[in-house]
Structure formats: structure tokens, C-alpha cells
C-alpha distance (Angstrom), angle and dihedral (degrees) to the residues before:
residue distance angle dihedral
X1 . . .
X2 3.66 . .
X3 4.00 122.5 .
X4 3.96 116.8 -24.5
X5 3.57 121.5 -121.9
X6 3.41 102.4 -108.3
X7 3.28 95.0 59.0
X8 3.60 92.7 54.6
X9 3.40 93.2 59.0
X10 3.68 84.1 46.5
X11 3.24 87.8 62.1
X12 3.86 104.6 46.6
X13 4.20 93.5 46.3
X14 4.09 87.8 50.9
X15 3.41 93.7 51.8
X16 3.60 104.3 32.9
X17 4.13 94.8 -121.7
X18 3.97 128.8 126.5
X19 3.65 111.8 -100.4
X20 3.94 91.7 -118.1
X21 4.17 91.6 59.1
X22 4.13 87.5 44.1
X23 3.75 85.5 59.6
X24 3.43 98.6 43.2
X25 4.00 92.9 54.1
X26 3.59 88.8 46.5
X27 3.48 93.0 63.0
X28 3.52 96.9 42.2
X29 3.78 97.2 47.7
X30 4.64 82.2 48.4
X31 3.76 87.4 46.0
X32 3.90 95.0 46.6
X33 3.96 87.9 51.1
X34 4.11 89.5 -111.5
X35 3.85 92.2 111.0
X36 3.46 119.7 50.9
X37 4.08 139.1 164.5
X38 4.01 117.7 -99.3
X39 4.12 108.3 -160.3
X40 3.61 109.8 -151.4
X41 3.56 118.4 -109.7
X42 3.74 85.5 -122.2
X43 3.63 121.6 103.9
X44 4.28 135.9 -154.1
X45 3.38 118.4 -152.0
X46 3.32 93.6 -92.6
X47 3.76 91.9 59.7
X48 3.57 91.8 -113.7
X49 3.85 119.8 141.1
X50 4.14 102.9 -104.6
X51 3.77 95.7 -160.4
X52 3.52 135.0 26.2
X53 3.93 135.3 -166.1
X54 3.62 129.3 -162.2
X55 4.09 103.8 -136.8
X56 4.01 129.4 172.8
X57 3.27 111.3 -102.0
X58 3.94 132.5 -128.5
X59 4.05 90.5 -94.7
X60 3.82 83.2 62.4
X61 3.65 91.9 72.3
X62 3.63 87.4 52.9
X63 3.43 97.2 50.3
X64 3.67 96.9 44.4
X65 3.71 95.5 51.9
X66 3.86 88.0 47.8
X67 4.37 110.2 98.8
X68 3.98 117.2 -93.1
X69 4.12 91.6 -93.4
X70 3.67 95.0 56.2
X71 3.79 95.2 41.3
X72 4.10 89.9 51.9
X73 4.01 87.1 44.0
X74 4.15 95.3 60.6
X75 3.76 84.2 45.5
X76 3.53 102.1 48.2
X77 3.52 91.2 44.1
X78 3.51 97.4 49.3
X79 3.41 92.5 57.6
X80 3.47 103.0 49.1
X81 3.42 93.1 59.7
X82 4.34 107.0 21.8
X83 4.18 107.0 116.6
X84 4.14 84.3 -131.0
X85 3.66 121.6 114.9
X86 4.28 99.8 -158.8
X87 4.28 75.6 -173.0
X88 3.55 88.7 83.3
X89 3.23 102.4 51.3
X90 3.95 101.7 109.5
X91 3.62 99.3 18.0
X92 3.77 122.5 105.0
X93 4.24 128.1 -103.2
X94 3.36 134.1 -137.8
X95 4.09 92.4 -77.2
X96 3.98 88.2 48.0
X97 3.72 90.5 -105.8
X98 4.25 118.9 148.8
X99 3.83 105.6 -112.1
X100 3.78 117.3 -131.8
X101 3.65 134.4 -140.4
X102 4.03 113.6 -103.7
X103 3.62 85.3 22.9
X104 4.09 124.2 134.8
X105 3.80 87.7 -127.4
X106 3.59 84.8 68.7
X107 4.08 97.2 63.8
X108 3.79 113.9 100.1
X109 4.09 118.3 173.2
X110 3.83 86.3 -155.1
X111 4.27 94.1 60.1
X112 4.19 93.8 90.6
X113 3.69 96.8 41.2
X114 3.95 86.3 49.0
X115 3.87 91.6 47.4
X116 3.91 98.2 46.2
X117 4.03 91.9 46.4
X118 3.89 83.6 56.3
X119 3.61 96.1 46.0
X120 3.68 89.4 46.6
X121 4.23 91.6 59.5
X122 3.62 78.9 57.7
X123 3.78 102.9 52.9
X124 3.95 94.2 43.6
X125 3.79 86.7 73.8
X126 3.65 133.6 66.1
X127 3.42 122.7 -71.4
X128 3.81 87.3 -120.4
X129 4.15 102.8 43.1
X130 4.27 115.9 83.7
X131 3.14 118.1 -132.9
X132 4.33 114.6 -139.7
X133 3.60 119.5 -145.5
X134 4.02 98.3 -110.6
X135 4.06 82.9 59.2
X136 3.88 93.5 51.7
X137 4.19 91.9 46.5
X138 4.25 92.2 45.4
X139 3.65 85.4 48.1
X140 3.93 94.7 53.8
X141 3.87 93.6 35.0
X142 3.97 83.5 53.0
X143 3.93 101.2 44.9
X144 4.02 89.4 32.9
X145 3.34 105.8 34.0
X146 3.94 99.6 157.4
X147 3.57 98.7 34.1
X148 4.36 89.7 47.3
X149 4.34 91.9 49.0
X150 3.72 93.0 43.9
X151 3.83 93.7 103.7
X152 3.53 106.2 -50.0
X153 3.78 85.6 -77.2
X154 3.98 99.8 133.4
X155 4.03 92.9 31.2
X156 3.78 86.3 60.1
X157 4.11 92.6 45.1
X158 4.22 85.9 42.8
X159 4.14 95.9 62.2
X160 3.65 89.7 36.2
X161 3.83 88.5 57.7
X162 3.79 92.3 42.9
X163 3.98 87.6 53.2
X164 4.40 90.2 43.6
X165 3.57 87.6 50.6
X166 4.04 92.6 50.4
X167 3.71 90.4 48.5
X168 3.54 97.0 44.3
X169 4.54 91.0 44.1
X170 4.06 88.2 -126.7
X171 4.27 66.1 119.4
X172 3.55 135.0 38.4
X173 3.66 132.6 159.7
X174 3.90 90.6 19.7
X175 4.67 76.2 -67.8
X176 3.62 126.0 112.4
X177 4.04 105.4 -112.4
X178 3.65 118.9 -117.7
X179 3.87 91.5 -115.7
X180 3.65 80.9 43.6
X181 3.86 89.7 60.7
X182 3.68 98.3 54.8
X183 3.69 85.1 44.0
X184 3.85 92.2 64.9
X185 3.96 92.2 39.8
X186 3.74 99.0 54.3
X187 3.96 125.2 93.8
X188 4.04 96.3 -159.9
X189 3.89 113.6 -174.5
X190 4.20 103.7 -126.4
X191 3.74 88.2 -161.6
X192 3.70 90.2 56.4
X193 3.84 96.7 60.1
X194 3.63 108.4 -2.1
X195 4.34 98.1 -171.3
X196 3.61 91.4 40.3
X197 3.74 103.0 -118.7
X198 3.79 96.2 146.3
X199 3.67 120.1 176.5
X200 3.73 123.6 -113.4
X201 3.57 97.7 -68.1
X202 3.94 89.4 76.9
X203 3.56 114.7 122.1
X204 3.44 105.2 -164.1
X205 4.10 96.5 47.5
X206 3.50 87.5 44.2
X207 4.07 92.6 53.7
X208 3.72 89.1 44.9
X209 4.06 92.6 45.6
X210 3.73 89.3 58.8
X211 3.57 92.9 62.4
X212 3.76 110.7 43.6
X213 3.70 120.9 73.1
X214 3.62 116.5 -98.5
X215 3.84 117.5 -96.3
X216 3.96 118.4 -91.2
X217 3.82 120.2 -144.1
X218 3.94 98.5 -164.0
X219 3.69 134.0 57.1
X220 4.18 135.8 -150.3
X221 3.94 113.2 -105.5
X222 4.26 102.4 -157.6
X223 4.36 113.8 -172.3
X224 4.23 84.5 -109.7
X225 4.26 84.6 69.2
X226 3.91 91.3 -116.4
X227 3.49 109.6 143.6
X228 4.10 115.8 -156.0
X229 4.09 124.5 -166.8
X230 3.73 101.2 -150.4
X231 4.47 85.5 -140.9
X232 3.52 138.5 -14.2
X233 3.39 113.2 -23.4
X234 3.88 125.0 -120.3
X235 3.85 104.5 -114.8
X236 4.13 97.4 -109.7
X237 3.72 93.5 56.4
X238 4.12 89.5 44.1
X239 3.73 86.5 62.0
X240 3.75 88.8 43.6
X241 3.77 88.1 61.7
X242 3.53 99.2 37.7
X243 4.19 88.3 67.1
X244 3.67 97.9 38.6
X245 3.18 102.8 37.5
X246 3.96 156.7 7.1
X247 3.62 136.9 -106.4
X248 4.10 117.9 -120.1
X249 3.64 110.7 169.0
X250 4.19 122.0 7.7
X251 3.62 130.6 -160.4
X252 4.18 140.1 92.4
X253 4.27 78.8 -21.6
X254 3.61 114.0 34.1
X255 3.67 112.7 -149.9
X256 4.28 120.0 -151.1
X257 3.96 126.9 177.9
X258 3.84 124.3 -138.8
X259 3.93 98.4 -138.4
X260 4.27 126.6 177.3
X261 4.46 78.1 -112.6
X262 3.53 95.0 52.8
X263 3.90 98.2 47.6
X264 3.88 87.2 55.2
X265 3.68 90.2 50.3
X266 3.63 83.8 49.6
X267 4.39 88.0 54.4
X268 3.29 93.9 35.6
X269 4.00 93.9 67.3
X270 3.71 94.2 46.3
X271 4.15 106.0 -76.3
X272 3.55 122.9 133.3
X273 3.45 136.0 -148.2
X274 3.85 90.1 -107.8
X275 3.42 92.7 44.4
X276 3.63 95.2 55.6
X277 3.83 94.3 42.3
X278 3.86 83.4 52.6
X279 4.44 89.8 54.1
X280 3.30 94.5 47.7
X281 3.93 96.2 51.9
X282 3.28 86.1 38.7
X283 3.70 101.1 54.6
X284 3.75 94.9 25.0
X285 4.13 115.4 112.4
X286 3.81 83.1 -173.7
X287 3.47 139.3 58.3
X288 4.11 112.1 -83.8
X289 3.80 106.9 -112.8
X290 3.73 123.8 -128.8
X291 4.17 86.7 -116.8
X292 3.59 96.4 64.0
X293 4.08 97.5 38.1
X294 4.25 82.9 51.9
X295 3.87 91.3 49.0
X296 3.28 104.7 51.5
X297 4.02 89.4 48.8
X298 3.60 94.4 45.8
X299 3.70 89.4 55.2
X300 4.01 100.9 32.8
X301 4.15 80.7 59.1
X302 3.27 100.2 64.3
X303 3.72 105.5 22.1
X304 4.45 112.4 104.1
X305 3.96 89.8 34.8
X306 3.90 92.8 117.3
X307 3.74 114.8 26.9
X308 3.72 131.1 -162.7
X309 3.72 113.2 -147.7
X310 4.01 141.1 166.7
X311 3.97 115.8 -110.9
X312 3.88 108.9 -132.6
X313 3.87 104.5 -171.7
X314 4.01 129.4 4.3
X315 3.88 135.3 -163.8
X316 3.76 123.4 -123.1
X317 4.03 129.7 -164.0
X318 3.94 138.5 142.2
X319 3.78 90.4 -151.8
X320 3.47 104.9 83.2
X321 4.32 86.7 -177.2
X322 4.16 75.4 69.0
X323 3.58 106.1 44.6
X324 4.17 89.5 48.9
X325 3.73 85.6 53.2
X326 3.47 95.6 54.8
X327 4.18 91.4 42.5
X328 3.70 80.8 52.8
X329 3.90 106.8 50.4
X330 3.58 114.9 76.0
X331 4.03 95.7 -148.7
């Protein structure tokens, strides 16, 4: 039945998004084949799966390895032409039941014909004028006039593809983007590279790649353990970060703190104190202060003394004479 609505919400509150722009990645990233359903191994009687999980899937790796261009192209092209509505997700169907996100009550055959007529107001104007949302619905209404009164179905579609297309930046500024523009104009072939990792030859990554900053490799160390990455970061030292430690502020600098928490997430997974001594004089444009050196220590000495583990196999007796053998023989 797709993904309940707790977890949604979950899912905004953790990661500090509206519940409307969770859905709408989640449909992309199931769409795009990055998001797919694990059935447990467990079965009912009637041989039907009795728990499900949604997991990334091995083309996620891919993806997330890929630069920032070629990430953004598989998702803006997976939502210009995916049959989900994310809209619905939240609003109520025919037997006044919530629809969830990943569910099949979110498919609609209509959603890309919807989002391309939309797009298209946009690219009949000048690459300069902005387009306001009353202009884009008395276009539609105008060139679609039965399809647009039939119960408010395509009005509803049109402002939640002028909000998608905000979110995503194939808009900005109430404009369609330049990138956004070749977007729109291009007839890709999804069985000829399903992820979207084109080669060079790719117009629209190559329009978007001359406009974002190039990706740094190395990060600023300051005494008050903030971390900042001058620009995007490349994708191996964004999953540096992620472990060691967390994000404050985001935008052309990206600003992390080193806290006592985020150093024991970093052990926890498998770092050591070496190791992350070695990262951050590795990555490090600037001299590593005292602070951080004394942290990490601190906490690497007393992380691992009390360890939580899972039990695989247990003995049983009511003669205690028998168990206090057994404690007692070495075999």
C-alpha cells in the first residue's frame, strides 16, 4: 500500500523538508528506479510477503556517485515524464481513504501531458518575461477548455506542476531556466540510457555544468570545530561529512559542526580515531586545531566500553549441578 503516513512525516521532520516535497522526491527517486520495494523474507500462510521495506536500489550507487548535472538530469527527466502525481499524496479517493506516497493510487497517465502543456506556457515567452500562475491556468483553460472545466482535475495537476518545477529549479523567478528550456525541448530515449549518465555529448548536463561551481575536494577546519566546504562537495568527501559530522547552514558554502555525537556516529560505523585524524589532515586546507585533535581522543577513549549485541544461540537446563559443569569445562 505504498509508504504509511507516519513515516512520511518521519521523513519530512528528520530531514527538515515539507511533507509535499518528501513525496514528490519519493516518487521521483521510485520512478527513476533508485527506490524500490524489499519483501521480507517472511512469509503468512498465505504466502504473502508480511512486511515490506522500501530500500535504494543498486542504480542508486550509480547515480549518487555520478556529478551534480547528471544526478539533477535523471531527476528532472523522470519527472517530466513519470505517470505519478506526488499531488495526491495526502488527499482523499473516491472511498474517502488518505492516499499514500509510493502508492498505485498515485499513478495518473494524464501527469506528463499536464506537465509539458505547463512548461510549454513557459517557453512561448521570452526568456526574460515571468510568467504568474493566473497566466499559466487562463492559458490552459483557453487552449484546453474541456479537459481544464472537467472538475478542476487539470487546474489542480497545473499549480502542482508550477510548484514541482520550483522545487526541482526547471523554474526560478516564476521563468523557465535555460537548462530548463532544453529540458522541455528534448525527446531522450529512456531505453537508451535508463539512469541518465550520458556521456559528454549531453546537452542538457553540459548546459547545467557550465553554471554550477566546480566541485571542491577539501574543507576549512576553524578552532570553534565548524567545518565549511568552500562549494559543492565532490560525493566521497559528502559521505565523509555525513559520518563525522552534521550540517548547520547550506548554500554556495556549506557549513558542518564536529560535535562529541557526531564523532561516535563516526566510530560507531567503523572509523577510528586514526582514521579520522588522517581525513581531517587530509582534507583540511587549514591547519588542524588543538580542539578537534582533543575531541576526537577524548571520545575515541571511552567509546566501545559497553556494547550492545544480538544473542545467536542460548543454553537451557533445570539442573543447575549441569549448567555449572558445563560453565566449568573448557571443551
Amino acid at each position: 500500500g505504498g509508504l504509511g503516513v507516519r513515516e512520511l512525516r518521519r521523513l519530512a521532520k528528520e530531514t527538515g523538508i515539507d511533507e509535499a516535497t518528501v513525496a514528490l522526491l519519493l516518487e521521483i527517486a521510485y520512478a527513476a528506479g533508485l527506490l524500490a520495494v524489499a519483501p521480507s523474507p517472511e512469509k503468512s500462510a498465505g504466502d504473502y510477503p508480511t512486511d515490506e521495506r522500501w530500500l535504494p536500489t543498486l542504480a542508486y550507487d550509480t547515480w549518487r556517485a555520478a556529478p551534480i548535472a547528471r544526478q539533477w538530469a535523471l531527476v528532472a527527466r523522470t519527472w517530466l515524464s513519470m505517470t505519478r502525481a506526488p499531488s495526491l499524496v495526502g488527499q482523499r479517493d473516491d472511498r474517502d481513504r488518505v492516499i499514500g506516497a509510493l502508492s498505485a493510487e498515485v499513478a495518473r497517465v494524464s501527469a506528463p501531458a499536464v506537465r509539458r502543456a505547463v512548461l510549454e506556457v513557459f517557453a512561448s515567452t521570452d526568456e526574460a518575461m515571468s510568467v504568474d500562475v493566473e497566466a499559466v491556468l487562463a492559458w490552459l483553460a483557453w487552449r484546453y477548455p474541456r479537459r481544464y472545466r472537467r472538475s478542476g482535475v487539470m487546474e489542480h495537476h497545473a499549480r502542482a506542476t508550477l510548484r514541482e518545477a520550483a522545487a526541482l529549479g526547471v523554474t526560478g523567478l516564476d521563468a523557465l531556466t535555460s537548462y530548463g528550456r532544453i529540458l522541455l525541448t528534448e525527446r531522450p530515449d529512456p531505453d537508451d540510457d535508463p539512469l541518465g549518465i550520458r556521456g559528454e555529448a549531453d546537452e542538457l548536463v553540459a548546459a547545467l555544468d557550465r553554471l554550477l561551481a566546480a566541485p571542491v575536494d577539501h574543507v576549512l577546519v576553524q578552532a570553534d570545530l565548524t567545518v565549511v566546504v568552500p562549494g559543492p562537495p565532490e560525493p566521497s568527501l559528502a559521505a565523509e561529512l555525513a559520518a563525522v559530522a552534521d550540517a548547520e547552514s547550506r548554500g554556495g558554502a556549506t557549513v558542518y559542526r564536529v560535535t562529541p555525537t557526531s564523532v561516535r556516529r563516526a566510530l560507531d560505523v567503523g572509523f577510528t580515531a586514526a582514521d579520522l585524524h588522517a581525513l581531517f589532515g587530509r582534507r583540511s586546507r587549514t591547519p588542524v586545531p588543538q580542539t578537534l585533535t582533543y575531541l576526537i581522543d577524548d571520545v575515541a577513549r571511552r567509546h566501545g566500553g559497553l556494547r550492545v549485541g544480538a544473542a545467536g544461540a542460548y543454553l537451557r537446563s533445570e539442573d543447575e549441578n549441569l549448567l555449572a559443569e558445563v560453565l566449568a569445562d573448557r571443551r
